[in-house]
Backbone as a ProteinNet text record, in pm:
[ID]
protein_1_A
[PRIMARY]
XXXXXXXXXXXXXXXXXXXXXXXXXXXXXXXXXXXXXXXXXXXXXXXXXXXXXXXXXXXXXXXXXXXXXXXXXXXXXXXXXXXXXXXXXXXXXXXXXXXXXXXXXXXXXXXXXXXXXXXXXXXXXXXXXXXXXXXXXXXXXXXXXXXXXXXXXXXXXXXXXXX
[TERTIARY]
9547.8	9435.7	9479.2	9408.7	9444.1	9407.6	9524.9	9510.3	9330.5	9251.8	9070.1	9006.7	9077.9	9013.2	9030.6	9127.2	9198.3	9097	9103.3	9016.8	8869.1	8867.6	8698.3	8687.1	8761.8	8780.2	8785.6	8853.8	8904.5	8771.5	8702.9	8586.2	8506.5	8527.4	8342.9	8382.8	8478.2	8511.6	8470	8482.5	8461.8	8299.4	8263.2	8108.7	8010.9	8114.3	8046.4	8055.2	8192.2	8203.6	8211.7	8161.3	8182	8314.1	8383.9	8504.4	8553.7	8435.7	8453.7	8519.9	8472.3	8487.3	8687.8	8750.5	8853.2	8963.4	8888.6	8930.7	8938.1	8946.8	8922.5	8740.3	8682.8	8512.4	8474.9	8332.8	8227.4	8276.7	8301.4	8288.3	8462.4	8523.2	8694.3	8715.4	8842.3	8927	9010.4	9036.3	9153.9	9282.7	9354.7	9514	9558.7	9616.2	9732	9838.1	9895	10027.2	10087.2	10200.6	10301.8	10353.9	10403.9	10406	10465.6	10582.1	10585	10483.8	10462.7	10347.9	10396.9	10339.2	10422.1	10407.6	10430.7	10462.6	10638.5	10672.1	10769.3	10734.4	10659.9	10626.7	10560	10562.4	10552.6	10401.2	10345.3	10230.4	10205.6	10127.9	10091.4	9958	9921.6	9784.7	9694.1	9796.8	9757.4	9757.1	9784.3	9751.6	9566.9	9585.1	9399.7	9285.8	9336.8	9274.8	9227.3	9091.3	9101.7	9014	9074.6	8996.7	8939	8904.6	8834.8	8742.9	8668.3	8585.2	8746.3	8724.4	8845.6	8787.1	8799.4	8792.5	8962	8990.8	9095.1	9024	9091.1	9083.7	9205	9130.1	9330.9	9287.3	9332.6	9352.7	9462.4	9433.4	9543.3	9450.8	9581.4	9579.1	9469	9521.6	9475.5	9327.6	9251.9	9129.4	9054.5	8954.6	8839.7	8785.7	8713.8	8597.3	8670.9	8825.2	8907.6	8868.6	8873.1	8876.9	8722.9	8611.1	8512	8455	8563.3	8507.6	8596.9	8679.4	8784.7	8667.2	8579.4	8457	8489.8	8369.8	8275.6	8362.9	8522.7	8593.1	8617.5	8610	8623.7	8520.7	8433.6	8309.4	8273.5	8311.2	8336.5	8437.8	8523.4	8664.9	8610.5	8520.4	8459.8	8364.9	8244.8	8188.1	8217.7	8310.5	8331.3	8506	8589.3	8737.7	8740.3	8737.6	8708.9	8601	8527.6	8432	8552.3	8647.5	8667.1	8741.8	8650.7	8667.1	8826.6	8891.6	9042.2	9005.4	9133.4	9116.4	9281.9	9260.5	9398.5	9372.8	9457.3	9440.9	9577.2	9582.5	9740.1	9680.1	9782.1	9822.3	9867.8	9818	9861.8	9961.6	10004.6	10135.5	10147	10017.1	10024.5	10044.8	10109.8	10111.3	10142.2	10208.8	10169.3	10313.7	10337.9	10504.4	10453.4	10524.3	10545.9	10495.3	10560.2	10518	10377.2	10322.3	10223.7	10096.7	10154.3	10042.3	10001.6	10173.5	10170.2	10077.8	10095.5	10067.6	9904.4	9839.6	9650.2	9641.2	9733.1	9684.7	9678.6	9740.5	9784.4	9613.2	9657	9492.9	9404.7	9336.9	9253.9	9261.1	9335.5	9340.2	9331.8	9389.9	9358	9484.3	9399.4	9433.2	9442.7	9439.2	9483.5	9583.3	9621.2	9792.2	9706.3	9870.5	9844.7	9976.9	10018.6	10087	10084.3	10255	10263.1	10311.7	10204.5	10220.7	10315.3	10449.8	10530	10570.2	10572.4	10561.4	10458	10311.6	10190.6	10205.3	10243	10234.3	10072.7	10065.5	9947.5	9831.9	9830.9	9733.4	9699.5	9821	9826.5	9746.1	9791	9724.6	9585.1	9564.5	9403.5	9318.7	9388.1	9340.8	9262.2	9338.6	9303.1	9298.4	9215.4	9166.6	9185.5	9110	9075.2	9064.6	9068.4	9005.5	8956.6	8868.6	8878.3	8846.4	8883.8	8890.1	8835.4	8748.1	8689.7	8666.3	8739.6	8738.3	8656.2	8558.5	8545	8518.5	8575.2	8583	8522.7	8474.3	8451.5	8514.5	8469.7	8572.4	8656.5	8583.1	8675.7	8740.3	8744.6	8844.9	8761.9	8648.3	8520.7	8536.8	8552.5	8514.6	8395.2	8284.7	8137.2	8101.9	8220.3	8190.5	8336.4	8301.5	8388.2	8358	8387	8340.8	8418.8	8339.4	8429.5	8373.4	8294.5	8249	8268.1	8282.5	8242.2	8096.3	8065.6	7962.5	7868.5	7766.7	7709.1	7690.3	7735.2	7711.9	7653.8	7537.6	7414.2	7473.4	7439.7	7462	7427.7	7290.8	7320.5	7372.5	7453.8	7545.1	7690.7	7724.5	7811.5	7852.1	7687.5	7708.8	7720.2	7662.3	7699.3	7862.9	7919.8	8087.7	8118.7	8114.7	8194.8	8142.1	8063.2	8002.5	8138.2
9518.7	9562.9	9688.8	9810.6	9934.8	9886.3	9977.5	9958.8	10030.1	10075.5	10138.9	9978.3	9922.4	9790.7	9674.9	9714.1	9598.8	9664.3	9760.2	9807.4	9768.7	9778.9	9735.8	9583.5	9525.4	9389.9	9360.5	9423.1	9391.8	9455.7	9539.6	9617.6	9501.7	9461.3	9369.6	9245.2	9209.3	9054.9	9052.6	9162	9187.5	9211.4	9255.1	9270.4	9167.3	9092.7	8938.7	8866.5	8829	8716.7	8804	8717.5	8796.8	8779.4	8867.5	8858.3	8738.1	8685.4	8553.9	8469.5	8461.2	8347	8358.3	8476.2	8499.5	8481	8400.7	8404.9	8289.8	8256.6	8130.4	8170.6	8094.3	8089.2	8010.4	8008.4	7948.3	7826.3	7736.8	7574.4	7519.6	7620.5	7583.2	7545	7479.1	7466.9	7564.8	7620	7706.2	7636	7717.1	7679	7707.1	7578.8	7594.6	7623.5	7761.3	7804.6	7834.6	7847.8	7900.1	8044.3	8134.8	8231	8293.6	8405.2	8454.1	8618	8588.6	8706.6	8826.3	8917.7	9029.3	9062.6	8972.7	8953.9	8889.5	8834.7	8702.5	8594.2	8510.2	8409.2	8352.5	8197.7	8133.3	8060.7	8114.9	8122.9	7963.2	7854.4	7774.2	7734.8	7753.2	7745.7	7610.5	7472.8	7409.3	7318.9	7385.4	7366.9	7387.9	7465.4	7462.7	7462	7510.2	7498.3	7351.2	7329	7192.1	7091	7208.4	7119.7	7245.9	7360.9	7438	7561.2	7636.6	7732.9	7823.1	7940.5	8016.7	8107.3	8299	8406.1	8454	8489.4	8537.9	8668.1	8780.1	8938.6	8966.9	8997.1	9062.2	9239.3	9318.9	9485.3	9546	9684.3	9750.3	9866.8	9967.8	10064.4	10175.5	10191.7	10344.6	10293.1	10181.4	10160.3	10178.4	10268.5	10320.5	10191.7	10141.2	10000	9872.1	9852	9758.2	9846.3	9966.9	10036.7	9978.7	10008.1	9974.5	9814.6	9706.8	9607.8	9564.6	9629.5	9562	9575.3	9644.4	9597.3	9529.6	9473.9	9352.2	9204	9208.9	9127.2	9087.2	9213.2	9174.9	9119.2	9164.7	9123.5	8972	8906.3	8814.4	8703	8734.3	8686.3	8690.1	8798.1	8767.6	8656.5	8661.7	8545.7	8446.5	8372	8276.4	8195.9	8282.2	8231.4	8152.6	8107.8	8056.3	7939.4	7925.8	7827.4	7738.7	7814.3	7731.9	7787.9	7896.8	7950.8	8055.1	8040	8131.7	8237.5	8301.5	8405.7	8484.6	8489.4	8534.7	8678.2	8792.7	8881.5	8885.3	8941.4	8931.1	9107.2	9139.9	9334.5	9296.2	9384.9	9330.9	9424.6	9494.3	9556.2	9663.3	9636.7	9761.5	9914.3	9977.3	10130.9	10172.2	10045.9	10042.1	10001	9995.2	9986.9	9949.5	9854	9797.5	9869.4	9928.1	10087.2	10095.9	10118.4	10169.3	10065.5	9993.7	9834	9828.6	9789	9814.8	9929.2	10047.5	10188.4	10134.4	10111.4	10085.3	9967.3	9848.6	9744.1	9790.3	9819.4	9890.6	9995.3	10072.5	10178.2	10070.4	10030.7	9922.4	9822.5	9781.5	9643.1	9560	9520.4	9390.8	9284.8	9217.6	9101.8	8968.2	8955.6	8820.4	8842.3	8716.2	8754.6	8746.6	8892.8	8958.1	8913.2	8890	8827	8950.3	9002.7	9107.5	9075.1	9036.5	8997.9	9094.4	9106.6	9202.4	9163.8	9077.2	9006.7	8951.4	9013.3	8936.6	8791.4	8729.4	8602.3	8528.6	8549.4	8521.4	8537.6	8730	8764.4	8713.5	8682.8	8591.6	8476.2	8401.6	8256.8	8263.8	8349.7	8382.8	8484.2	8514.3	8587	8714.8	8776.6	8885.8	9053.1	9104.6	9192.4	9310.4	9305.4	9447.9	9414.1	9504.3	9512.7	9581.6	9560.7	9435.8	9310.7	9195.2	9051.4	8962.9	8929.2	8823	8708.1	8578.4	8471.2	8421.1	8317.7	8236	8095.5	7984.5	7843.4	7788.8	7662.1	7575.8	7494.9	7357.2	7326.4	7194.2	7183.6	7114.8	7161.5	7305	7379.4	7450.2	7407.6	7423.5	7580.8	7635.4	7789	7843	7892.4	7898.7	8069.2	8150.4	8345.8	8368.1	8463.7	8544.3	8635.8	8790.7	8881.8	9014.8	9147.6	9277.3	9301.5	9271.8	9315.4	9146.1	9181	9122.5	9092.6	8938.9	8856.9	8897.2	8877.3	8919.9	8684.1	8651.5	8520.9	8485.4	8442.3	8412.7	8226.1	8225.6	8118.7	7944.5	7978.8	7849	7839.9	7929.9	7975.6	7887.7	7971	7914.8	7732.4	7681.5	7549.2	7519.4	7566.4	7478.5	7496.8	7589.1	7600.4	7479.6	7457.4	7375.8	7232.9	7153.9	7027.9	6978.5
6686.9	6765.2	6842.3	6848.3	6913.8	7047.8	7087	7304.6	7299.8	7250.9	7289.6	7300.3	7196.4	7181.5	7222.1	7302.8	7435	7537.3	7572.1	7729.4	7708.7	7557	7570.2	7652.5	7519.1	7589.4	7721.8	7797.7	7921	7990.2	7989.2	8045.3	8004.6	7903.4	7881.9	7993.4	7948.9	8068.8	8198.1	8267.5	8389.6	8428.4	8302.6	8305.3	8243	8189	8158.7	8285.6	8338.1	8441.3	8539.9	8644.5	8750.5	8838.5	8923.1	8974.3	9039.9	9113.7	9161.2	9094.4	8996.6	8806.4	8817.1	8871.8	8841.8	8967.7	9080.8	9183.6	9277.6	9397.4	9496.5	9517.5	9482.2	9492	9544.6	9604.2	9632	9634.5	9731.7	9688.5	9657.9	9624.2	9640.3	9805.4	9768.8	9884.7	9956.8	10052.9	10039.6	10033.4	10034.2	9967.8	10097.7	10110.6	10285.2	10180.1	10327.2	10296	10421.1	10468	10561.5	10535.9	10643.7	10615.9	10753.6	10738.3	10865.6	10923.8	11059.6	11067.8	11131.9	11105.6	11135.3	11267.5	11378.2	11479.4	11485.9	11373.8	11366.8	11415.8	11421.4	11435	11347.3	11307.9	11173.8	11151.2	11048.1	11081.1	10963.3	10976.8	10849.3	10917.8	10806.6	10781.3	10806.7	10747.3	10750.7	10875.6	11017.7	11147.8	11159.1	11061.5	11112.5	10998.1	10832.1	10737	10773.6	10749.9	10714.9	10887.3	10993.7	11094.1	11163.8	11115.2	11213.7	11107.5	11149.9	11078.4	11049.3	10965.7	10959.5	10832.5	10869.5	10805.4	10786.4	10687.9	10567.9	10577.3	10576.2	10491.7	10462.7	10337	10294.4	10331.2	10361.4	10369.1	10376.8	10349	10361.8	10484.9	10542.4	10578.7	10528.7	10415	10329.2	10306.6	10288	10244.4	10349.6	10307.5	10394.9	10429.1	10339.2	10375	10436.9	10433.4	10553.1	10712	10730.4	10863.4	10890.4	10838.3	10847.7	10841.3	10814.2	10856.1	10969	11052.3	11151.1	11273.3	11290.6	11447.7	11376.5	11290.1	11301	11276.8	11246.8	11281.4	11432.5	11471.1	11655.5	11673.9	11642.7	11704.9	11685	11573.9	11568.3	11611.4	11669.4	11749.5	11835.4	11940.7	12057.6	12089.4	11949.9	11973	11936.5	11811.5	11783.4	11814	11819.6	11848.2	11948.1	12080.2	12182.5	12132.2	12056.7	12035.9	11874.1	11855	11755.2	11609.2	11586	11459.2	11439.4	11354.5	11331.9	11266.2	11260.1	11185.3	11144.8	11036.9	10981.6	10911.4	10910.6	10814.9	10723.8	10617.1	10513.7	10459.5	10506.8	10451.8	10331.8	10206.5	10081.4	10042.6	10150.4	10094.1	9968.4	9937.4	9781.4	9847.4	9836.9	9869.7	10001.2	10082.8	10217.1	10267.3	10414	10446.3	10600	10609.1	10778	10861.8	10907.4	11025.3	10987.1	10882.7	10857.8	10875.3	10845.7	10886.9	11041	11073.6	11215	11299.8	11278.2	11332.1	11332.1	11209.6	11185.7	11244.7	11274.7	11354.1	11537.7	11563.4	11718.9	11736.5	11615.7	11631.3	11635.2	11583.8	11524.4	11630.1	11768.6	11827.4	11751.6	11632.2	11555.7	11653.1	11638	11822.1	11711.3	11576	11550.8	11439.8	11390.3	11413.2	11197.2	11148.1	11025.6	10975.9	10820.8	10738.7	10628.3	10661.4	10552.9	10387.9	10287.4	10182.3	10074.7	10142.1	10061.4	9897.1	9855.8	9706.4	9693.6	9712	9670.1	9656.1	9715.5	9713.6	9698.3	9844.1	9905.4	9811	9804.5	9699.8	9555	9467.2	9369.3	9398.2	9489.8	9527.2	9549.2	9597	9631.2	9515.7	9459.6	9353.2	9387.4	9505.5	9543.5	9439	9420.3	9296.4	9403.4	9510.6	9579.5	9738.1	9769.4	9909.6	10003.4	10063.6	10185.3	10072.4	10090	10025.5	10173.3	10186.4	10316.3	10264.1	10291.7	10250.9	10371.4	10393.3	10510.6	10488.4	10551.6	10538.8	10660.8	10582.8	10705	10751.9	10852.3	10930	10862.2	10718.9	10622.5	10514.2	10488	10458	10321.7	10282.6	10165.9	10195.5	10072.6	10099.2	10097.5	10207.1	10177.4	10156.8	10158.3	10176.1	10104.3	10001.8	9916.8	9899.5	9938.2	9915.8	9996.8	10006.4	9977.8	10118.2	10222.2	10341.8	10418.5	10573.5	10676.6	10677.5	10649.9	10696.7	10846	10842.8	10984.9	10999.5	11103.6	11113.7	11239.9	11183.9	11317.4	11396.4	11485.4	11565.5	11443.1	11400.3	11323.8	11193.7	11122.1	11022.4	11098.3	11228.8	11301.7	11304.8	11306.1	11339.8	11226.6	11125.1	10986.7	10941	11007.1	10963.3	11077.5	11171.3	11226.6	11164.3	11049.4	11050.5	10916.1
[MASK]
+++++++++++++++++++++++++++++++++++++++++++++++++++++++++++++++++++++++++++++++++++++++++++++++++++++++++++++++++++++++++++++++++++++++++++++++++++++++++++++++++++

């Protein structure tokens, strides 16, 4: 088979199934994992997967549309963290270097604690393709949001993550 006729292949797949099909979706569990955060301190998941609401983004630095969803992450830490809900981010490390994570988290106030995925670990497990990657769970760990933007989440959205 010529490599034209591998890319077709590989082009049609993606335009048959959708990315989800290839990933943690709709209605999965998330995957507790442990991890240290690039604070140094040891981050596992399964302290709270499982008993509380909780948003996942994977980003990097260099991506325009991660800069553009870090408000509406705050904005959400303002209204919901204190009531309950977590929040983790994982730097996927593609093209990207400590300092540099660091340097856009400091710009950015990102105020909850980030997990530098230097061997895609994480990303593997989650089947991270691109990003921004926004996972969000509820408070039994059901994944109910997969997708490339920050959720806008109204108050009774809220209550249905904590049931």
């Amino acid at each position: 088979m010529t490599g034209q006729k591998l890319f077709l292949i590989f082009i049609c797949s993606f335009l048959l199934f959708p990315c989800s099909a290839f990933g943690l979706a709709v209605g999965d569990q998330l995957i507790p994992f442990t991890a240290t955060g690039m604070d140094g301190e040891k981050i596992d998941t399964a302290t709270f997967v499982g008993k509380k609401p909780v948003l996942f983004v994977f980003w990097a630095s260099w991506c325009p549309n991660c800069k553009q969803e870090v408000p509406k992450i705050s904005d959400l830490i303002v209204k919901y963290q204190d009531r309950g809900m977590g929040f983790l981010g994982i730097n996927v490390a593609a093209n990207e270097s400590v300092p540099r994570a660091r340097k856009f988290m400091k710009k950015n106030n990102i105020s909850y604690p980030v997990i530098y995925d230097e061997k895609f670990e994480l990303s593997r497990k989650y089947k991270v393709f691109g990003v921004p990657t926004v996972i969000i769970a509820d408070k039994s760990g059901k994944v109910i949001f997969r997708n490339a933007y920050v959720p806008e989440i109204s108050e009774e959205n809220f209550q249905r993550l904590l049931k």
